[in-house]
N, C-alpha and C positions, 0 to 999 in steps of 0.2 A: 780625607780630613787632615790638616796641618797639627803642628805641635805647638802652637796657642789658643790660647783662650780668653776669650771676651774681658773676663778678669784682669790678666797677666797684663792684656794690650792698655785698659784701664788706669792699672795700679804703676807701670812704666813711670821710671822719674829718671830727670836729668841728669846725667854726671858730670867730670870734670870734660869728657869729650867727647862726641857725636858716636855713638852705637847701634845695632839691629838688632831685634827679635826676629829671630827667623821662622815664618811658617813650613822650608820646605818647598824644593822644585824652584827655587829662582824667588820663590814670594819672601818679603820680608817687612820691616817698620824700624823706619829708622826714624831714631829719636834727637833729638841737636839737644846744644849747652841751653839754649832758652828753654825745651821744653814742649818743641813742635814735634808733630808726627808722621810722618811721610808714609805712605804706602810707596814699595818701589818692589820691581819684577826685573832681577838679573839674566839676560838670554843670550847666547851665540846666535849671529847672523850671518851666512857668509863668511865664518869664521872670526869674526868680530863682536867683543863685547860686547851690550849695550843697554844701559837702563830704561826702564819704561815707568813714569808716574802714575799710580792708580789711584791716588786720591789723598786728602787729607783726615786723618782722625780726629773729633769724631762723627766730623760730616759722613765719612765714607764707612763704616763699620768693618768689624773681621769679614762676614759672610761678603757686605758686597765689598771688599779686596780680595777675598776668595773666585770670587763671581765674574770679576774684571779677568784674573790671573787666569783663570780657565779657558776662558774667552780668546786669552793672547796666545797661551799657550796652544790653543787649537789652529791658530792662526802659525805660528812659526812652524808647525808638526806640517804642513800644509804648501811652506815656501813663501810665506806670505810676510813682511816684515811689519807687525803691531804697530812698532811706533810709523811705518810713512803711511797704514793703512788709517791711523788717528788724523795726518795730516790731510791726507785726501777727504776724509770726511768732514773734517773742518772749513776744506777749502769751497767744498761741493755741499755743506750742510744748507744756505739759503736756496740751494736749487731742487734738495728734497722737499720741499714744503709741498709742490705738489706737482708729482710728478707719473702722471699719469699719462697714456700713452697722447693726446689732444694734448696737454699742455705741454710735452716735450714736443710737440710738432710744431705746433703753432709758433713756441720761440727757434727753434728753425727754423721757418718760416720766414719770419721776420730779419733774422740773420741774412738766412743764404741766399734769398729772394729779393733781395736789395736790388740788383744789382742786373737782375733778368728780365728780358725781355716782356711787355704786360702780356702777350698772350700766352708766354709760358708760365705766367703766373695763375693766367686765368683757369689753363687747361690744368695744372698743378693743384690749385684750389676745388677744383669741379670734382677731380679723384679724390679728393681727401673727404670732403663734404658729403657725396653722392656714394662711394663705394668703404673706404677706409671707416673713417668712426664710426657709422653704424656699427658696425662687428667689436673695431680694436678701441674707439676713443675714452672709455672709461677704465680697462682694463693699467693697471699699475705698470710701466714698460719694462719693469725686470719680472714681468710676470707670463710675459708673451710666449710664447713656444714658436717653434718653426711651424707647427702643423697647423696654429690658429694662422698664421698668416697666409699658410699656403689656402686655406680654406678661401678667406678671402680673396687670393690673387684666381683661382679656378672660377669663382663666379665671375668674376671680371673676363674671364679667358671665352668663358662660353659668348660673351657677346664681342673682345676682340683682341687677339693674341697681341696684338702689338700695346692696345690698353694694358694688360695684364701684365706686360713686361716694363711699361712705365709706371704702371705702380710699385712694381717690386723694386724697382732703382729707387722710389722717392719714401718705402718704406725702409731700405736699405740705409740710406745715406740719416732716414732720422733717427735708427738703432746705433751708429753709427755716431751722431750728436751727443745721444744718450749716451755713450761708452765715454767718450772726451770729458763730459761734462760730469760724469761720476754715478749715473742714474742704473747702469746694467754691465754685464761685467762682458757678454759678446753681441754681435748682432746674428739675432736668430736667420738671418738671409742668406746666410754663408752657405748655410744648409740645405740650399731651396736651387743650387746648379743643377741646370737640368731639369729640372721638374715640371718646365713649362713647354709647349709647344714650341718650335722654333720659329722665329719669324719669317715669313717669306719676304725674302728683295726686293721692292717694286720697282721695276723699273720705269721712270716717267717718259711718255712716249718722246720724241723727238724725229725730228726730219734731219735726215744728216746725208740728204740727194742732193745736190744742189738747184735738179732742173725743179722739182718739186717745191725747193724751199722758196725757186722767182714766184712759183705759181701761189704760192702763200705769201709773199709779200705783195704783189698784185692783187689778190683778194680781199687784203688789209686795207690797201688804199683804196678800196671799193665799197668798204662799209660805212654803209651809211645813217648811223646811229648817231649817238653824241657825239661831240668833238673830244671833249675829256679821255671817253673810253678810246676814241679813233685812237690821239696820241699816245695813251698807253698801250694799245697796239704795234704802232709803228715803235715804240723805243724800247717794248720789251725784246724783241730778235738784237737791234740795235747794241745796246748797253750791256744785252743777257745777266744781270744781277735777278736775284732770289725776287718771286714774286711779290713777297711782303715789301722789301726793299722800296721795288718801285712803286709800289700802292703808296706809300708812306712818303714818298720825296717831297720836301720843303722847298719853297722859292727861298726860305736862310740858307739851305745849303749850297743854293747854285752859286756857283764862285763863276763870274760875268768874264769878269778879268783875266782870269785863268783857262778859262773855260772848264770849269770841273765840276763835278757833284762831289761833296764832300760829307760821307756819311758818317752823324761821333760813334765811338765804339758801343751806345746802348742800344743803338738798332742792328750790331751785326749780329751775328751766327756766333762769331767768334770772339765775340767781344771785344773786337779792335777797332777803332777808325778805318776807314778807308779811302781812296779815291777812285772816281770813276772821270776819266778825262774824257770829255763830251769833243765826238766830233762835229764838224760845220754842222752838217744834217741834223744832229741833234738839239746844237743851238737854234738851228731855224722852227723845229716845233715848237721848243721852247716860248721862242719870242713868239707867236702864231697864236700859243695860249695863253699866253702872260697878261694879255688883256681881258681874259673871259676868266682866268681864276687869280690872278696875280694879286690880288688884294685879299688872298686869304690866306691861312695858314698853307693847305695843301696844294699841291700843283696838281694832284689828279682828284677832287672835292667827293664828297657820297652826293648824290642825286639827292638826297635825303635832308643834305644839309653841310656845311662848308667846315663846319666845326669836326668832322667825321671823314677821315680816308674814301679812297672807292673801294666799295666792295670787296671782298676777297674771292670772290665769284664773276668780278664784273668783265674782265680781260677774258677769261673761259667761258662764259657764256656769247659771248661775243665770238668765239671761236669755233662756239657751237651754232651762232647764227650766220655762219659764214661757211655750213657744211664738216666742218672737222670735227668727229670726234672724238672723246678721250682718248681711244685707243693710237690714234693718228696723232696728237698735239697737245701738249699742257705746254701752259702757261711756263712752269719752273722747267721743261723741256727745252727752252730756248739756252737755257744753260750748256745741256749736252751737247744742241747742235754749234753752237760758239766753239765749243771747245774738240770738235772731231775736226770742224771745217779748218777754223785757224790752222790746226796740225796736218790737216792732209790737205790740202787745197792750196793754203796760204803759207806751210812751212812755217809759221811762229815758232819761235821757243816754246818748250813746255814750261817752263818755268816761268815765263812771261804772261801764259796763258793762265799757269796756277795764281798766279797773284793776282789777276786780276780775277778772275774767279772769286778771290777774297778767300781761298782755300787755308790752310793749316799749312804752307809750305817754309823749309827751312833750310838754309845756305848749308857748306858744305863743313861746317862748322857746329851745327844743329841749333844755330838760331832762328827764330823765326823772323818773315821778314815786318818791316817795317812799312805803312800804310804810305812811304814817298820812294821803296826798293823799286825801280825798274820803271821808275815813272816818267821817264824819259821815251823809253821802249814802248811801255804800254800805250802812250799817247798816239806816238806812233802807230801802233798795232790797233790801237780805235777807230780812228781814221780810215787805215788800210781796210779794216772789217765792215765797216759803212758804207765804203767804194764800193767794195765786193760783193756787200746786198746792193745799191744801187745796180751795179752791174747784172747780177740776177734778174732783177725787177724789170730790167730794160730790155733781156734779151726775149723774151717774150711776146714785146710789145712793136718787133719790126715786121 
């Protein structure tokens, strides 16, 4: 208890110049020439002065200036500086209003999802909906512990360790949210290193023999399904981009002129633009199809409907009705074999090879490159790569 009282702070009258009643501890009420009353809390920070307002009398009373003063004082005893922690809560007070662990996510969500791919938003959304709220979505998020989350992230692990570790990245990054935004003061995931199964590597099958790889381009040109799935057969070894990639190719993006497929950066991996420079061969399927889908959005349509990609199944299932299985040939496997063959067969650059990979690679400066670096070379090394399945294909066939 201070040395004022309710009275004393009452009965206070103006003089000729601005004075304090001191409670005691930094607390005091300072009085001006008009006859105002300030609540104010004297404190070292950092070794610097610093006053803090606590209110005006007699909106604010002794107890609650007593009440503020305690409050600060437990704050500075702690490392904590009253007045920026006032500032932050002023700044971040409309984002308390309800801030429960769903409503911190969901405005994440809406933030950091902008901007990604729709089927990592879809796959994104499915964990949040299906596995997360149930358990965490009502809970307040500066309420959360590590152990409630881990609890969560084990049911998810028992049906599949790579799920259980993408949730815990997308619970991470929204504690995370919450910390920036002023809602929790750590992110409880910090905690959770290790605690999960490790993931195993997969590696995607790939052919990287080349006598093996004629006898699978030979088999391609043998199938005899659609023509849609044919060509996305023949140009996924061809082109080797990501299978989504090529499911998803637009007659906007083929550049005639140039001969290129020009992909913007919201369908990469990496979020950049790209170029894939088409050789002859792959102009000639091109045109081959242009008549049977070219008036639609997609160059490879769903059987389904034209408005809709091909399948994300449609290229591997076809690889499956051509005798290959998983273990032997994926789809994104054509990646690997591009990139062993070019290097050992064909001597490319590796660096010619990363970029067109569309890989994360950076000059010797640590920039990354740019979607026109080597585009010269790569053109070149498209062509060359197309010759050389040709060559494949043919040596088979004498």
């Amino acid at each position: 208890m201070g040395s004022l009282t309710a009275l004393a702070v009452k009965s206070a009258k103006p003089q000729e110049k601005p004075y304090k009643l001191s409670d005691g501890a930094g607390l005091y009420l300072l009085i001006t020439v008009q006859g105002q009353k300030y609540w104010r809390y004297d404190y070292r920070f950092l070794g610097k002065r610093k006053t803090l307002a606590l209110g005006v009398y007699p909106e604010t009373t002794l107890s609650d200036a007593r009440e503020e003063h305690l409050k600060a004082r437990a704050s500075v005893k702690v490392g904590v500086d009253p007045a920026q922690e006032r500032k932050v809560a002023k700044l971040t007070g409309p984002l308390r209003i309800d801030n429960t662990f769903r409503s911190v996510a969901e405005e994440w969500f809406s933030r950091h999802m902008e901007d990604k791919s729709e089927g990592h938003k879809v796959r994104s959304r499915r964990l949040l909906e299906r596995d997360i709220y149930p358990v965490l979505g009502s809970s307040i998020i500066d309420s959360i512990s590590a152990v409630e989350v881990l609890a969560v992230l084990r049911a998810i692990e028992k049906r599949s360790v790579d799920l259980a570790h993408r949730a815990k990245q997308i619970c991470s990054q929204i504690f995370r949210y919450g910390v920036i935004t002023g809602r929790l003061v750590n992110d409880p995931c910090i905690s959770l290193t290790g605690a999960l199964k490790a993931v195993k590597t997969q590696h995607r099958a790939a052919i990287t023999d080349p006598i093996e790889l004629g006898g699978l381009l030979r088999a391609i040109d043998g199938y005899v399904g659609s023509p849609v799935v044919r060509a996305a057969l023949k140009l996924s070894p061809m082109l080797f981009q990501r299978p989504g990639e090529i499911r998803h190719m637009e007659w906007d993006e083929i550049n005639w002129d140039e001969s290129r497929w020009e992909l913007p950066a919201s369908k990469m991996k990496m979020r950049l633009p790209h170029i894939v420079p088409l050789p002859s061969q792959a102009i000639e399927i091109l045109k081959y199809l242009e008549p049977l889908t070219g008036k639609g959005k997609y160059v490879f349509p769903s059987a389904r409907g034209w408005s809709r990609p091909l399948s994300e199944n449609g290229v591997r299932t076809a690889l499956r009705s051509l005798g290959y299985e998983n273990e032997q040939v994926t789809p994104h496997g054509f990646r690997a074999t591009a990139r062993t063959l070019l290097d050992e067969a064909l001597r490319c650059r590796v660096e010619i090879i990363e970029a067109q990979l569309a890989h994360a690679v950076k000059d010797a400066n640590g920039r990354a490159y740019n979607r026109t670096s080597f585009l010269e070379e790569r053109t070149e090394m498209m062509q060359l790569w197309a010759d050389y399945l040709d060559r494949l294909f043919g040596e088979g066939c004498e």
